[in-house]
C-alpha positions in Angstrom: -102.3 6.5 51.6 -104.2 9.2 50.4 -108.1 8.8 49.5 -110.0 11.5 47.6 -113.8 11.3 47.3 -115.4 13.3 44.5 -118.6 15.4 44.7 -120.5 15.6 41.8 -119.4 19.3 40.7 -115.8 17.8 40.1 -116.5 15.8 37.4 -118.7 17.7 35.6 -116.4 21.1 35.9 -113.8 19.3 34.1 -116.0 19.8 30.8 -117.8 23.5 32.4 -118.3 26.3 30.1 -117.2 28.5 33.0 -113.8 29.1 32.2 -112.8 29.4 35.9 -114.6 26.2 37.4 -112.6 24.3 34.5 -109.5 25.9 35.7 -110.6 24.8 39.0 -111.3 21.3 38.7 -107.7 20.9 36.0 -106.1 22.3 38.7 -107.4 19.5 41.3 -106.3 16.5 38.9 -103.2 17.9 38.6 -102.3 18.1 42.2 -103.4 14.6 42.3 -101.2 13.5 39.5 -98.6 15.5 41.3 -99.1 13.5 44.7 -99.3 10.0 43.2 -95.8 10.6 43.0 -94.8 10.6 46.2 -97.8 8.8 47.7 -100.2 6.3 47.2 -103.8 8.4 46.1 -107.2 7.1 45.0 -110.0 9.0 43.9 -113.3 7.6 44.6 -117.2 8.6 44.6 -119.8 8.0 47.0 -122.9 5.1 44.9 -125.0 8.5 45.9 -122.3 10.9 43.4 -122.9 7.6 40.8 -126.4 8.0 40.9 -126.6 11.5 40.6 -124.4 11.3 37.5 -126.2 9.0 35.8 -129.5 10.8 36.6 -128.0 14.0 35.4 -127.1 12.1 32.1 -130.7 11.8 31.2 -131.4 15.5 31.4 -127.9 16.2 29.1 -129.2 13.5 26.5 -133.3 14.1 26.5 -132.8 17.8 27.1 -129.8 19.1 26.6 -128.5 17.5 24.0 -125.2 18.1 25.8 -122.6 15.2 23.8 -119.7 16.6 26.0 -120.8 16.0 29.4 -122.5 12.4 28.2 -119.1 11.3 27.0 -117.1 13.4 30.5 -119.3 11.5 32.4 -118.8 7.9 30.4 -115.4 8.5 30.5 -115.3 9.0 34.4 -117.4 6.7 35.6 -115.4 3.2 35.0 -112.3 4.9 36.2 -113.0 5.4 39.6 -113.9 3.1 42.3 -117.7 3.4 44.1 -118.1 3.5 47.7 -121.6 1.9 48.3 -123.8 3.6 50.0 -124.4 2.5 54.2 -125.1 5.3 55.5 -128.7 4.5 57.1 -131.7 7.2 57.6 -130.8 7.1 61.4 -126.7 8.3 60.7 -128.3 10.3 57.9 -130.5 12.2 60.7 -127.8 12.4 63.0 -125.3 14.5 60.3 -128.0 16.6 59.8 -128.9 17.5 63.0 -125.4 18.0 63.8 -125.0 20.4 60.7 -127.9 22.4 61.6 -126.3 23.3 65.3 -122.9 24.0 63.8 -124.1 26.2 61.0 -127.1 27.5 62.8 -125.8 28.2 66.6 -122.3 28.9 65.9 -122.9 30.5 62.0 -121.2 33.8 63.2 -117.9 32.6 64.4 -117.8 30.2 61.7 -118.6 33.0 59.3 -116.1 35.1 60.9 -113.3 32.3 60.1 -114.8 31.1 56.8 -116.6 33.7 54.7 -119.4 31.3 53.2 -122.8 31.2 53.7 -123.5 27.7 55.0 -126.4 25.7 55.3 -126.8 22.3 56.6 -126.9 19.6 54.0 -129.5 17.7 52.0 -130.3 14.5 52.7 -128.4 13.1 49.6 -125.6 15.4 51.0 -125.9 13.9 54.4 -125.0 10.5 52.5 -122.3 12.0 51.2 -120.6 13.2 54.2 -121.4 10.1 55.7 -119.4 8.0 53.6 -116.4 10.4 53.7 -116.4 10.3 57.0 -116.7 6.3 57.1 -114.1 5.6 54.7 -111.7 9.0 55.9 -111.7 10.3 52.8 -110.7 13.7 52.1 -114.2 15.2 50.7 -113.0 17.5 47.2 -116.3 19.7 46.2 -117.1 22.9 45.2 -120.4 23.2 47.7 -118.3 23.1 51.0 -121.2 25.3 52.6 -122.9 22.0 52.4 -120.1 19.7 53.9 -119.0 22.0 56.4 -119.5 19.5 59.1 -116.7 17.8 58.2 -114.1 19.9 60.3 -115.8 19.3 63.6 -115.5 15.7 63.2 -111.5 15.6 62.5 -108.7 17.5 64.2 -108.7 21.2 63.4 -105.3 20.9 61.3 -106.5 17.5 59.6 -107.0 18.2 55.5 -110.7 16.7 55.5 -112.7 19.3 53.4 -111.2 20.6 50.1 -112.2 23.8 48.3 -112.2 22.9 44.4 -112.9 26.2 43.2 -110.9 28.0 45.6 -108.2 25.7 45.2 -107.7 24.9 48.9 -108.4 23.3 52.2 -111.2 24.5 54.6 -109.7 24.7 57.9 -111.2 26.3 61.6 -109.3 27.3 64.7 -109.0 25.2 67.9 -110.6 27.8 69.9 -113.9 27.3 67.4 -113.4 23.8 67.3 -113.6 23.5 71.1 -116.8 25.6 71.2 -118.7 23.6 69.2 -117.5 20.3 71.2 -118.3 21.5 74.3 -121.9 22.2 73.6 -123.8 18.8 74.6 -126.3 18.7 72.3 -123.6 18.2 69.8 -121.5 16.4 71.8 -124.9 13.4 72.5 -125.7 13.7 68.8 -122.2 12.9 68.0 -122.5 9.9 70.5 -125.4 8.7 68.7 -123.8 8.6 65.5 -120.7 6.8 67.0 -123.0 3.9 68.1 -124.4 3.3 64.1 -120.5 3.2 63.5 
């Protein structure tokens, strides 16, 4: 079994002006459709993703006066199953904190192996990750930058963080993945975070 969990961006790029986002997040769905044949899949969203829809809604109705991406949204939303949100401020803290020592500390080999310019994530995409990583769910998005994390806290060949608009899984090398676990301020944060688990 197979469990996808949606950020945001792929929803609403379903429905994108942006002729290559579009592309991007059609081509997603269809390698879905193409892997429910073989295997069991489900596509879910984090209650934070839910929330951000719905709050998104308002600008698109009161603002915007955007019809499609009311109705992309409406049309979405009962179709896929929501992962409630138990990520506590403490975990929350913890991802952070991690992030900020992976894409601060080791930025230039990480650079060097994935040409982005990361950042370590908001607090709503903190919740995110979290619930990815509580539920192992592969997280699909098109702000990996933000969810970069995520490959330090699964094997190096594990398919954890997924590209939408590239199309692709992130992926780092042993030898980087090993750096970053043998630092020990990593390594006591990450023990922290195991105990809320």
């Amino acid at each position: 079994m197979k469990q996808y969990m949606l950020d945001t961006n792929c929803i609403r790029y379903t429905v994108s002006k942006n002729k290559h986002l579009k592309k991007a997040s059609k081509r997603f769905f269809q390698m879905v459709e193409e892997e429910k044949k073989i295997n069991e899949v489900h596509l879910v969203i984090p209650e934070e993703v839910k929330e951000e829809l719905i709050n998104q809604m308002y600008g698109f109705r009161e603002v915007f006066h955007n019809e499609r991406e009311i109705e992309n949204i409406e049309a979405f939303l009962p179709q896929l199953k929501v992962v409630p949100n138990d990520i506590n401020y403490e975990e929350e803290k913890l991802i952070r904190r991690m992030a900020a020592i992976v894409t601060t500390r080791y930025r230039t080999p990480l650079t060097q192996e994935i040409n982005k310019n990361f950042r370590f994530p908001s607090a709503s995409d903190a919740r995110i990750l979290g619930s990815a990583l509580k539920t192992d769910s592969v997280m699909v998005t098109n702000n990996t930058r933000e969810f970069i994390l995520l490959l330090f806290l699964a094997q190096p060949k594990q398919q954890i963080l997924y590209d939408l608009e590239e199309g692709q899984y992130l992926k780092i090398s042993q030898t980087l993945y090993d750096l970053v676990w043998n630092d020990p301020e990593f390594t006591h944060l990450y023990n922290d975070l195991n105990k809320c688990y």
